[in-house]
N, C-alpha and C positions, 0 to 999 in steps of 0.2 A: 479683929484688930482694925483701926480704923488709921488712916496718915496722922490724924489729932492727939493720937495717945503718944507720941514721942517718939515713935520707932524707924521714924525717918524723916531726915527735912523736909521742909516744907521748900516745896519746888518750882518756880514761875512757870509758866504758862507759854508755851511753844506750839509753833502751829505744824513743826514737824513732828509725826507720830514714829517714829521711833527716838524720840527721846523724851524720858521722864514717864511718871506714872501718869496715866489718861483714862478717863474712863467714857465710852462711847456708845451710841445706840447701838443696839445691836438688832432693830425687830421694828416692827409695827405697834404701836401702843394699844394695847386688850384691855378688858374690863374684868377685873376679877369676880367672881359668883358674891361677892358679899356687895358688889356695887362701885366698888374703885376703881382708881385707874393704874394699869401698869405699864411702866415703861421700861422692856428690856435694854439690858445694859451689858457692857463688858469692863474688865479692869484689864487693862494693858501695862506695862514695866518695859520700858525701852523697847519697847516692840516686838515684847513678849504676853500671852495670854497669859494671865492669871486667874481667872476667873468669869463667873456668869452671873448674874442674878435682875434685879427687878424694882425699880423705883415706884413704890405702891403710893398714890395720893387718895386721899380725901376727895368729894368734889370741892371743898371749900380750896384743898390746897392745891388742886389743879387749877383751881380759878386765880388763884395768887398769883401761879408762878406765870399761867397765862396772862393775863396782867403788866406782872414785871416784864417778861419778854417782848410785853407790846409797848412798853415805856421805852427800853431798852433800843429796838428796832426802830422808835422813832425818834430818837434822838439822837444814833449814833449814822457815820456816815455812811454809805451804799460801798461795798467793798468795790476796789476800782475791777478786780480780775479772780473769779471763781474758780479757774483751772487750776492752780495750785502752784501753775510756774513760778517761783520767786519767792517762796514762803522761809518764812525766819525759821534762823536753828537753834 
């Protein structure tokens, strides 16, 4: 079941991890035996595990998404403070 089939609202985006469903690295990114790339992941729910699993790409679609994150990165501004102090809830 995916958040897109209806089975629950669709949720803004919060930089506080215990609220809302999140899904987060959870690992180092590996190569699967067939040549892709995997990126482990976790599903989080208010600051509950739900689950494990693995964002397998392409190289064409690792190249994309690298890409976008580098569009992304250079357009958008340098966060003022990385420590977490003051994050929205």
């Amino acid at each position: 079941m995916t958040v897109d089939q209806g089975q629950r609202p669709t949720l803004a985006s919060t930089a506080n991890p215990q609220q809302g469903l999140r899904i987060e690295g959870s690992g180092a990114l590996q190569q699967t035996s067939a040549g892709r790339f995997a990126l482990p992941l976790k599903v989080i729910d208010n600051g509950k595990a739900l689950g494990d699993g693995c964002l397998v790409l392409t190289f064409e679609g690792a190249a994309t998404l690298y890409a976008d994150i580098g569009r992304f990165l250079t357009c958008a501004p340098a966060p003022a403070d990385n420590s977490g102090a003051g994050e929205e809830e």
